[in-house]
N, C-alpha and C positions, 0 to 999 in steps of 0.2 A: 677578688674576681666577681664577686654577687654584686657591688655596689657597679660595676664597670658593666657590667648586665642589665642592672635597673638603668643608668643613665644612657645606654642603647635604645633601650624600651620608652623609654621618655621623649627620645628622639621622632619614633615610629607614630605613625599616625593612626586613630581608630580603627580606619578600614584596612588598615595594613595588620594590624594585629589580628580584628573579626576574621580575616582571608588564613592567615594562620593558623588560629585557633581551630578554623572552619577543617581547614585541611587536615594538623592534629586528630581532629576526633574522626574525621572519616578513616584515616589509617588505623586509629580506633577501632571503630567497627567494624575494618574489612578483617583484622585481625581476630576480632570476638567473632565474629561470622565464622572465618577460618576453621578455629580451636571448636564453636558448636556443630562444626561439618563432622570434622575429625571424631568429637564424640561421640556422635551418633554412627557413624560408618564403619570406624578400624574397633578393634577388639581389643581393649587396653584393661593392664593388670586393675586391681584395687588403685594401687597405688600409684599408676598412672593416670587412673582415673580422676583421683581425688587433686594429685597435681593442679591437673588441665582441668577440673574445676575449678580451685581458688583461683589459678589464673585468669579465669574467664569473670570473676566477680573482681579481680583488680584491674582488670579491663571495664568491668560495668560501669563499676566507681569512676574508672579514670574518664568514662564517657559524657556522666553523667557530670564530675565536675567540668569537664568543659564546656557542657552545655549551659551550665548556670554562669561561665566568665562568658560565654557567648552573648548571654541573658543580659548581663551586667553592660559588656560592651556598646550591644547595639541601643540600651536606653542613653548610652554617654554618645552615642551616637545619632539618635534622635535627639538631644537637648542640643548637641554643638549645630545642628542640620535649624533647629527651631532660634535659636540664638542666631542664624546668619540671617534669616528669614526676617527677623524682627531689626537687625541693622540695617538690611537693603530695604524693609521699608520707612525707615527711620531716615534716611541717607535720603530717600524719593523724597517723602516730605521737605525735609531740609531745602532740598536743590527745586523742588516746586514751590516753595512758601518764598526762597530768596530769589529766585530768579525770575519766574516768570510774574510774581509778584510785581517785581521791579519794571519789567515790559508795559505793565499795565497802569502803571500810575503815569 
C-alpha cells in the first residue's frame, strides 16, 4: 500500500503537492487555534487539561513539520521554474543563432 502511495506522489506535480501540503497545515492550525480557544475558555479537569495540551504540541509539531516539507518543496520548485527559464532561453538562442543567422547570409 506505501509503495502504491509513493508512486501516486511521483505522479503529482510540485504545485499540486505545495497546495496540499499548504491546505494540511492550515487545518492544522485552525485545529491548534480551536484546542487554544477551548483552553483558555471552558474549565477543564487536570487531566483534561494536560490531554488538550499534548495535543496541542502534536499539532505544533505536526505544523511545524509541514512547514519545513513546504520549505523543501517550494526550493524544488524554484529550481524546476529556474531550469525552464534556462531552456527557453537556451531554445531562443538556438532558433536565433540557426535561423535568422541563415536569413542573413
Amino acid at each position: 500500500m506505501a509503495k502504491l502511495k509513493d508512486k501516486r506522489r511521483e505522479k503529482v506535480s510540485v504545485a499540486t503537492e505545495i497546495d496540499r501540503l499548504e491546505e494540511r497545515r492550515t487545518r492544522c492550525q485552525d485545529n491548534l487555534e480551536r484546542a487554544e480557544f477551548r483552553s483558555r475558555k471552558e474549565e477543564l479537569s487536570d487531566k483534561d487539561r494536560q490531554e488538550l495540551e499534548d495535543e496541542m504540541t502534536i499539532m505544533n509539531e505536526r505544523v511545524q513539520k509541514l512547514g519545513r516539507e513546504l520549505e523543501t518543496l517550494r526550493g524544488e520548485n524554484r529550481k524546476n521554474m529556474m531550469l525552464s527559464v534556462a531552456l527557453l532561453v537556451v531554445s531562443a538562442l538556438f532558433y536565433y543563432v540557426f535561423f535568422y543567422n541563415e536569413e542573413d547570409s
